[in-house]
Backbone bond lengths (Angstrom), bond angles and torsions (degrees), N, CA, C in turn:
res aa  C-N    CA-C-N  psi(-1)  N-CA   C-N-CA  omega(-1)  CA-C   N-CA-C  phi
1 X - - - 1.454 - - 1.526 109.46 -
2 X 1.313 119.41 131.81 1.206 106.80 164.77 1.981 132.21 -114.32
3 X 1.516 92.64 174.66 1.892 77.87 -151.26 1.713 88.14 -105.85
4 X 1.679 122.71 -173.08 0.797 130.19 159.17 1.395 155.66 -137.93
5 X 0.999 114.43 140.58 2.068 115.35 -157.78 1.390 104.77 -117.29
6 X 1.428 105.12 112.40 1.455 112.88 149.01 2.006 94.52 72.96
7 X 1.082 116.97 26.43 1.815 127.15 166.19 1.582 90.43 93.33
8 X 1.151 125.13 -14.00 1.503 118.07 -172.52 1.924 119.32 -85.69
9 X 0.961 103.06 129.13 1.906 89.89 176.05 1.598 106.04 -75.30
10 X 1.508 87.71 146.16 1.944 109.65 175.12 1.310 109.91 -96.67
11 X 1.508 121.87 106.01 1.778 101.71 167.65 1.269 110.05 -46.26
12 X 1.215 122.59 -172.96 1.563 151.77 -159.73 1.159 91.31 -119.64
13 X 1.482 107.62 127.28 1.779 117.86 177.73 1.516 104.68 -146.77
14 X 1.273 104.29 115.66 1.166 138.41 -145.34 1.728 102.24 -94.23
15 X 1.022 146.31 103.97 1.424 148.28 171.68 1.388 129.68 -67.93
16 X 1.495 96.57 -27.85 1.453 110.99 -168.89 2.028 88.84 -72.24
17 X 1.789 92.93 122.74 1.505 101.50 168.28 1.248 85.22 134.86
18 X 1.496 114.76 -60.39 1.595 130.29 -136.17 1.365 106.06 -65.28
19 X 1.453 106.17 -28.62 1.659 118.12 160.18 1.525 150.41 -56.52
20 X 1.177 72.87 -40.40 1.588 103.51 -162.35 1.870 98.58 -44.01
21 X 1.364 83.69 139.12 1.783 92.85 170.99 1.386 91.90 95.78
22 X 1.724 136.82 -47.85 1.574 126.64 -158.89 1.663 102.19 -66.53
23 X 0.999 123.96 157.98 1.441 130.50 172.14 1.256 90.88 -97.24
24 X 2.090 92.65 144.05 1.420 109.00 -162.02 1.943 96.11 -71.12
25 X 1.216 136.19 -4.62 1.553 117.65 -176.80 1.217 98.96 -103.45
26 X 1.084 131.84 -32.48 1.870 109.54 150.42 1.067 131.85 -61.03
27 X 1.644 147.68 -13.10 1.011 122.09 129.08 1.695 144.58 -64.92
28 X 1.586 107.90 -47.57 1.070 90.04 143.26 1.454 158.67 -40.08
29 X 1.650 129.15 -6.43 1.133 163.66 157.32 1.727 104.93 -59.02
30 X 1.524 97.13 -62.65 1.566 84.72 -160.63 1.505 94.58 -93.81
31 X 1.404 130.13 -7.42 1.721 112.60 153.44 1.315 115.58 -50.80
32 X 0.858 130.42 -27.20 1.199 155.01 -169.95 1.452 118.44 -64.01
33 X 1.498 111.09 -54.74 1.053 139.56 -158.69 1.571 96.78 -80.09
34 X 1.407 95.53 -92.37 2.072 108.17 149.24 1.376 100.57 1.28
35 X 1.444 124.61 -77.76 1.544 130.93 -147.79 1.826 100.26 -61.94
36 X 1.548 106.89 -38.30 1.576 100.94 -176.53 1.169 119.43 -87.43
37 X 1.604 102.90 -11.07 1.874 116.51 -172.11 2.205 88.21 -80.45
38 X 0.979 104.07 -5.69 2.067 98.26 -171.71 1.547 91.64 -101.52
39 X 1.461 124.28 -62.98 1.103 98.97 157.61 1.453 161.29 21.01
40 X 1.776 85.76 -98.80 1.428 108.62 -174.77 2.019 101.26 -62.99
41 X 1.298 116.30 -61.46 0.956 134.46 -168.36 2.045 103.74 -59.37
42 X 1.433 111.60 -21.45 1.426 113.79 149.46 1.475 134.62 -55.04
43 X 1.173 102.11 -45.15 1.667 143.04 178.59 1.450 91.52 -67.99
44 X 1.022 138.21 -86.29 1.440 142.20 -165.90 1.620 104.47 -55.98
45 X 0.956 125.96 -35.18 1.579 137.76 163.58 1.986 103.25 -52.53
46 X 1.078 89.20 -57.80 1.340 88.53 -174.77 1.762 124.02 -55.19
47 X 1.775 92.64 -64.37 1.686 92.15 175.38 1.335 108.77 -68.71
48 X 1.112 142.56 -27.50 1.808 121.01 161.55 1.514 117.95 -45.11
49 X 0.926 118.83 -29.95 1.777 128.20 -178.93 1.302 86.63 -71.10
50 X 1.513 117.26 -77.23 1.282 104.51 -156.88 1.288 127.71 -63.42
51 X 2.107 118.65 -21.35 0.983 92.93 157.87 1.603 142.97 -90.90
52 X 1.525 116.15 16.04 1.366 125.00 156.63 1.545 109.32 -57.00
53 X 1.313 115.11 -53.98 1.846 111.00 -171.56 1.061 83.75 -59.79
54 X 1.249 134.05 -85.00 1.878 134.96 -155.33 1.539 105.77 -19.10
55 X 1.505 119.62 -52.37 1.611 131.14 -162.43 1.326 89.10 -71.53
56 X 1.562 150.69 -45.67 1.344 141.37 -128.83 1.712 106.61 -125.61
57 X 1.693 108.53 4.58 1.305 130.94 -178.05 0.810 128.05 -85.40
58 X 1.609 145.43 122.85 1.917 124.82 -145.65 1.464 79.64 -131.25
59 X 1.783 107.20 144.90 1.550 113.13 -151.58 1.982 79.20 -114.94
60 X 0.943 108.22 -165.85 1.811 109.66 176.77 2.013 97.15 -166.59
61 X 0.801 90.27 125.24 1.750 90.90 -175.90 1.944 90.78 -84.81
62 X 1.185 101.24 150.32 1.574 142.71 166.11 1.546 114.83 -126.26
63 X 1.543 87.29 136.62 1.676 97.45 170.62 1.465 105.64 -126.60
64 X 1.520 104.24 117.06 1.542 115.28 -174.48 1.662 94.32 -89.08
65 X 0.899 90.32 166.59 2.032 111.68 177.43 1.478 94.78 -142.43
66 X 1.929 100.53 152.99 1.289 114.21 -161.20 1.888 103.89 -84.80
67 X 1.230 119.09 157.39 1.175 109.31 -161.41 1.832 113.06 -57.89
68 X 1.476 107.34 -38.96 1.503 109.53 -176.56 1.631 122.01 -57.43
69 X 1.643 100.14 -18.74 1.705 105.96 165.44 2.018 102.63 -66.17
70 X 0.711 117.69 -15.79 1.512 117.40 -151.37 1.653 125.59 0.00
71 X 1.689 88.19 73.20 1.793 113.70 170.69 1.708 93.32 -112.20
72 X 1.469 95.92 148.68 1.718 111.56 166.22 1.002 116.05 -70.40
73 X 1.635 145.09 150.87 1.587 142.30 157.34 1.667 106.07 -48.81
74 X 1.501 75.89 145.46 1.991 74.95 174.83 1.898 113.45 -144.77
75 X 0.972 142.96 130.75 0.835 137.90 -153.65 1.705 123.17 -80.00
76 X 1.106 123.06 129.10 1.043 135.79 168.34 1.502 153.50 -13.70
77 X 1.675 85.29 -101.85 1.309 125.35 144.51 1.513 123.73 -157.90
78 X 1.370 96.08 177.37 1.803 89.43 -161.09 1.781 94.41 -130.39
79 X 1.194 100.00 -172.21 1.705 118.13 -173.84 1.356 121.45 42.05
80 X 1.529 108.51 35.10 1.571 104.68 175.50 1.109 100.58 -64.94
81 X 1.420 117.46 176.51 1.921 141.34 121.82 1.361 125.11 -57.79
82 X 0.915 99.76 164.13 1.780 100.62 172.93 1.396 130.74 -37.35
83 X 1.620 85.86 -69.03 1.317 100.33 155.33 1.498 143.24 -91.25
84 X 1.066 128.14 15.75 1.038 119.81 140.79 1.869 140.45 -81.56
85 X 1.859 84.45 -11.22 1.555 89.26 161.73 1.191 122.53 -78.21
86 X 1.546 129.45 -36.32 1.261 141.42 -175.76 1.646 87.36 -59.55
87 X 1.026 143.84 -79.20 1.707 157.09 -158.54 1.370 88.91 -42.76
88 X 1.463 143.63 -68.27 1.186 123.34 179.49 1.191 118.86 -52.91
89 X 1.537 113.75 -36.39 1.687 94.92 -150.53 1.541 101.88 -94.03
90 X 1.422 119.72 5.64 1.732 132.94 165.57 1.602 108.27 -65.67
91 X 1.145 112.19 -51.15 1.246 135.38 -178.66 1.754 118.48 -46.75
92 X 1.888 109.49 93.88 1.509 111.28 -171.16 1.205 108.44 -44.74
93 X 1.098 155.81 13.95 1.296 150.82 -160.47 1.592 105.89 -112.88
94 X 0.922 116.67 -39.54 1.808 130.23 -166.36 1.627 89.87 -104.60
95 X 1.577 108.10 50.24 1.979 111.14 164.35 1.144 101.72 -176.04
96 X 1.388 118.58 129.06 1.535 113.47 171.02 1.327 101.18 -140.01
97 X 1.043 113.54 141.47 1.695 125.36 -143.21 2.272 95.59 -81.51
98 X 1.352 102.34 122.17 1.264 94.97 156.25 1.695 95.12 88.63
99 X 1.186 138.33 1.24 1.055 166.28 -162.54 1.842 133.18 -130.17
100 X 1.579 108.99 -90.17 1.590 105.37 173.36 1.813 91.17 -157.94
101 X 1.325 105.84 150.86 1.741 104.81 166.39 1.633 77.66 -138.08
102 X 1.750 108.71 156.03 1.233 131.71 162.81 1.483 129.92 -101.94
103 X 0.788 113.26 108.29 1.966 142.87 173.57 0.964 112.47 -77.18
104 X 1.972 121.75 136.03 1.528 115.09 167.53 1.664 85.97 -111.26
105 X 1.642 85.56 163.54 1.411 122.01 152.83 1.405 111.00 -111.87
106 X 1.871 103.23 -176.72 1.598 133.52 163.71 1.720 96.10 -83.34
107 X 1.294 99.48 117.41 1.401 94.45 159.42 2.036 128.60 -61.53
């Protein structure tokens, strides 16, 4: 029977033979191998994606206040980068203890 890829038909390819003689834990080995080599190369697929969104993601700083002030967060500024939100919100200046510290989000 044959199967199909991408609208195209697959002959039938037959294994039985193709073995013969390997000991069954060397093949099993390099299924094995294969199975983590798809994986990995999934994985690496993945964090490249994510770090494209990360690069193309506009952060917006917030300044929370502690609940006993009872003021709402209010926003900052907007259209950072990643890092330029992290750089503010490192920065002792944007926290005063007992008072407000500033947080980004994803816009």
């Amino acid at each position: 029977m044959q199967g199909m890829q991408k609208g195209r038909p697959v002959p039938d390819v037959s294994t039985e033979g193709c073995t013969q003689g390997i000991p069954e834990n060397l093949l099993l080995q390099a299924i094995h191998r294969r199975e983590q080599q798809s994986e990995r190369t999934m994985e690496k697929t993945r964090v490249v994606k994510n770090e494209a969104d990360t690069m193309s993601e506009k952060y917006k700083i917030v300044r929370f206040y502690y609940p006993a002030l009872n003021r709402r967060p209010r926003t900052i500024n907007t259209g950072l980068t990643l890092e330029q939100a992290q750089a503010h919100c490192s920065d002792p200046k944007t926290r005063k203890e007992n008072v407000y510290f500033d947080g980004y989000t994803a816009e």
